[in-house]
N, C-alpha and C positions, 0 to 999 in steps of 0.2 A: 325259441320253441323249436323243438324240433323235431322233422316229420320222421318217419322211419322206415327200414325195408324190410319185409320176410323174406328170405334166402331162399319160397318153395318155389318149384319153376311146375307149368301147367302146363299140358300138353296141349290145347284148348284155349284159346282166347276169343274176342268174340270177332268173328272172321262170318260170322253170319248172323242173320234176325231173327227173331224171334219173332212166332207166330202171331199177330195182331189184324186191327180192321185196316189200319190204315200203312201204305206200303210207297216212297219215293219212286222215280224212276233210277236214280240213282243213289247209291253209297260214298259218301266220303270217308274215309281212314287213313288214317296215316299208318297205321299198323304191317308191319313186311316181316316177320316172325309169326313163329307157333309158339316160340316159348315164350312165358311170361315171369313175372317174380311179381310179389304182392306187396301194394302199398297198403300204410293204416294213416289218419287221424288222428293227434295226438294235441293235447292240449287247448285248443279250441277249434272251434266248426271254421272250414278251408274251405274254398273255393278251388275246384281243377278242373282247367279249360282247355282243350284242342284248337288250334288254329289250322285252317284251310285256304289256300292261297286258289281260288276259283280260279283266274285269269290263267296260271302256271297248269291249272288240270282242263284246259280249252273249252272252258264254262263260262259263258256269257249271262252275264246280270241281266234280270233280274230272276232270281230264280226261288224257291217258294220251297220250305224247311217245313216237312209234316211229321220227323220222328226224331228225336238224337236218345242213346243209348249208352250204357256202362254195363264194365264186364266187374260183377260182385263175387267177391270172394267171401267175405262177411254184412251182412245187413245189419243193422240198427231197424228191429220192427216197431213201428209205431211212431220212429221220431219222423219229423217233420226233414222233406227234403226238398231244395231248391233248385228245378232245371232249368237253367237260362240260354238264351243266343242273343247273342251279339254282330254286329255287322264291325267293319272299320273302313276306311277310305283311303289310310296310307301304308298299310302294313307293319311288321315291325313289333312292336309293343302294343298291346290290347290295350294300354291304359288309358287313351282318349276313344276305345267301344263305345259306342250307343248302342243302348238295353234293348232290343229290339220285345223279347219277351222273357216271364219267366213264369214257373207252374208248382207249384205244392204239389207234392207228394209224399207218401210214402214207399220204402223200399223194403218188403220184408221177406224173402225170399235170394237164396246165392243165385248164381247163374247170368244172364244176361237182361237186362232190364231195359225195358222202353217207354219211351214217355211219347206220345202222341198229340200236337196239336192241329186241332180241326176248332178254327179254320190253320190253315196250315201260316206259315209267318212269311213274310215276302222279303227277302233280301235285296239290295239292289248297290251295296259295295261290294268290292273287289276279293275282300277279306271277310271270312265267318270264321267264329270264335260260338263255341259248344260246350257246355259242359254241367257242371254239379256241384252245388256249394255244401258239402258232406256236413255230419255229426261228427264227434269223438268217436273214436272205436271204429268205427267203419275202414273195412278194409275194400280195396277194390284193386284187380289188373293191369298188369301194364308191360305192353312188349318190350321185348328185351333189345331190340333194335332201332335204328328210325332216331331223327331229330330230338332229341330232348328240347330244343328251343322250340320244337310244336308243341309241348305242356306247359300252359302257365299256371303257378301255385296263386295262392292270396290270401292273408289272413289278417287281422289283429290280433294279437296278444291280449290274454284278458277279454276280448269283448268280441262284436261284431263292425262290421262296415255295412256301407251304402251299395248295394249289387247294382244300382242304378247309376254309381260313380266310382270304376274300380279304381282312379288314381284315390280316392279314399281308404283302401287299404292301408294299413301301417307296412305291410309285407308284401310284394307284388313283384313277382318276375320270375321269367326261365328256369324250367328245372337242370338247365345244364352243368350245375356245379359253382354259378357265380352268385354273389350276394346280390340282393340280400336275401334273397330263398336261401341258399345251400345248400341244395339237393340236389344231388345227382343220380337223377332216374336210369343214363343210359339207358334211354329206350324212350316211350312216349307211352301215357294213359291209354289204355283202349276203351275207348270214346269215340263216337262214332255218329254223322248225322247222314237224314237220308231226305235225298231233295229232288223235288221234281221240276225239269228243267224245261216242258211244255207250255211252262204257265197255267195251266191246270193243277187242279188239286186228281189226285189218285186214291181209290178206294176198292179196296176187294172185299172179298169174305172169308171168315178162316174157314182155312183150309181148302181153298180151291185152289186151281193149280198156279193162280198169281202168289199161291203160300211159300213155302220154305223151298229152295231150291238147295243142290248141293254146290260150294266152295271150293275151288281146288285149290288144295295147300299145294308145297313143296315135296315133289316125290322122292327125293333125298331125307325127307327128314329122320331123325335118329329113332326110330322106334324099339330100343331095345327095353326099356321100359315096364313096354307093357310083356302082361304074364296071359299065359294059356291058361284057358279053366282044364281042367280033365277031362268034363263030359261035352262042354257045348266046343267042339273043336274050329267053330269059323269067328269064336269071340276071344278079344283080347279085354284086360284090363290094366288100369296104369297102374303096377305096383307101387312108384313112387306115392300115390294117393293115397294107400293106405298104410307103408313104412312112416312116410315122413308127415305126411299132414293128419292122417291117425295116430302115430304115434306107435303102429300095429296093432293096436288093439281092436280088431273086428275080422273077421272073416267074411269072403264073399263066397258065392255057389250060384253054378248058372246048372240049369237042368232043359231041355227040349221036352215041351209040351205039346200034348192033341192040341191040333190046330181047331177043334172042335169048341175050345175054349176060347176061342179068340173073339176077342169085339170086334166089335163092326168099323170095317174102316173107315177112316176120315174121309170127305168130301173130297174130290180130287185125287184121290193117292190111291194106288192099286198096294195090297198086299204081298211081298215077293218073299219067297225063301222059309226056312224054317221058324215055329214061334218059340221064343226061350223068356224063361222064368228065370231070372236074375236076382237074388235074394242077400240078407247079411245080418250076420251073428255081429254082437255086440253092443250095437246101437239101436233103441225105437225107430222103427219103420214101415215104411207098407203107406197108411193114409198121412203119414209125418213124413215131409221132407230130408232128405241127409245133413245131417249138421254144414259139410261140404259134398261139392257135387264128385262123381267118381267117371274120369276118362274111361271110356268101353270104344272100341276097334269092333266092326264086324268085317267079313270079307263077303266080298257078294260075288253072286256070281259074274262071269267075264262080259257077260251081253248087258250086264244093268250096273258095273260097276262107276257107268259115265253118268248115271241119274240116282241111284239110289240114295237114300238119306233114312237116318236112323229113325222112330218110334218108339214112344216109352208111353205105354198104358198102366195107367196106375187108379187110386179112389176103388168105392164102392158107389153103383161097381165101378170097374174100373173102364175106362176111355182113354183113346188113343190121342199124345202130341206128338205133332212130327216135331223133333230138333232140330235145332242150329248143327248141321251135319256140313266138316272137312274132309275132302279126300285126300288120303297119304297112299299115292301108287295105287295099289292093289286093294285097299283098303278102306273103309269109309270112316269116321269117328267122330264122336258128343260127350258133354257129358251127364250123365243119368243124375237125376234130383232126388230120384226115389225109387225105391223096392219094385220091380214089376215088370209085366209084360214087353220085353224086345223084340222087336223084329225090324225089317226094311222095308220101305216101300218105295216105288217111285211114281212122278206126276204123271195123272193120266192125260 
């Protein structure tokens, strides 16, 4: 069986969190890129896991797992999805894990996805193992750099396994290009868990200023990508977004709106900078989602370019989420899910 690649690279991976109640003190990731390329699910529902070598990132056990996370490029809505962790005691191959948890969900939405347990899971091996036992069709991110032997695949052929005993897999190992996977990701899932290392669990509110914070990417990174609009002159967008994963077929248009229009901002977050009205020809949108989400660039101004992070107010009416917001140099960057209200803001 064989799993496969899309050849589209994203400007955006998930390099940050999603706004939710529950928030680690810490980030795990293996992820050291911006760019990404896109896996899918092919032939039967797979298991893809991240491992974390705690002791190698000067994390002492026992430490307490309240979030892990996938960067989606396509959802399967409705189907049933599996979020597990695992603990291990020698590192190496996950295949002797013990299941520490796992959670039903569904994922129906692109973007960045979080799954939340409270109570949160206690770890207290050396090694964590994270991850998502997908659907068919499902596609999801993966950086283009970093250890491919931190992903491990898993499947049977024809059927399912025991998530409670991955050496029951028929299929299990490294995406680094050796059997019996065969896959060679170059690069790692982005996958990501968030743990709190006080022994305490953690809990905020959305949108207060323990919410989204901004990321700093690589101020090198190749930004030629993205295209100017005409009128909204401090916004960029990923051309590549709409050439290649549209296919071209849709047009976009940013216009600067009476800030008179503007909703009320979120809990925490000061409103900063101009409001723009970000819109697109070809596709249903506005209270529908984007089939795929569209990389947007603003530039902020020079005194708030070290805090700000993007805003995309959308619905009827419409309300404000702050994004999972990168900085590139001079520039801040997300990507939009939907037709609507942009602007900056930073934590008050």
């Amino acid at each position: 069986m064989l799993k496969r690649v899309l050849t589209i690279v994203a400007l955006i991976g998930v390099l940050a969190v999603g706004m939710t109640a529950h928030a680690g003190d810490t980030v795990l990731t293996n992820n050291t890129g911006t760019a990404s390329t896109i896996w899918f699910i092919s032939g039967e529902a797979s298991l893809v896991i991240n491992g974390f070598d705690l002791t190698s990132r000067s994390i002492q056990t026992s430490v307490l797992v309240d979030r892990i996370s996938i960067s989606v490029r396509t959802p399967r809505p409705g189907v049933p999805v599996e979020a597990v962790i695992y603990e291990d005691a020698d590192g190496g191959s996950p295949r002797n894990a013990a299941l520490l948890a796992r959670k039903t969900v569904t994922i129906d939405t692109a973007g960045v996805f979080n799954v939340d347990f409270d109570p949160a899971i206690e770890v207290k091996r050396p090694f964590l193992w994270v991850g998502f036992y997908l659907p068919v069709d499902f596609e999801f991110r993966a950086d283009t750099q970093g250890s491919s032997v931190l992903t491990y695949w898993g499947w049977t052929p024809g059927g399912t396994f025991d998530l409670a005993n991955l050496a029951s897999a028929a299929v299990f190992g490294p995406s680094d290009g050796s059997a019996p996977v065969n896959i060679t990701m170059n690069g790692v899932a982005r996958i990501t868990a968030e743990i709190v290392t006080d022994g305490s669990t953690a809990t905020t509110t959305l949108g207060t200023t323990s919410g989204i914070r901004q990321i700093v990417g690589d101020p090198n990174t190749d930004l030629s990508v993205m295209a100017q609009y005409p009128v909204c002159s401090n916004v960029t967008f990923d051309s590549a977004d709409v050439v290649v994963t549209y296919q071209d077929a849709i047009d976009l248009y940013c216009r600067e709106v009476a800030e008179a229009l503007e909703p009320a901002a979120p809990a925490g977050y000061k409103q900063r900078g101009p409001l723009y009205d970000v819109y697109v020809f070809g596709i249903e949108s506005g209270l529908i989602p984007y089939p795929y989400p569209i990389t947007h660039c603003v530039r902020p101004r020079d005194k708030q370019v070290e805090s700000a992070v993007i805003g995309l107010a959308y619905g009827a009416p419409r309300e404000w989420r702050i994004l999972p917001t990168v900085r590139f140099g001079a520039v801040v960057c997300a990507e939009l899910t939907h037709a609507g209200f942009v602007s900056l803001f930073t934590p008050r």
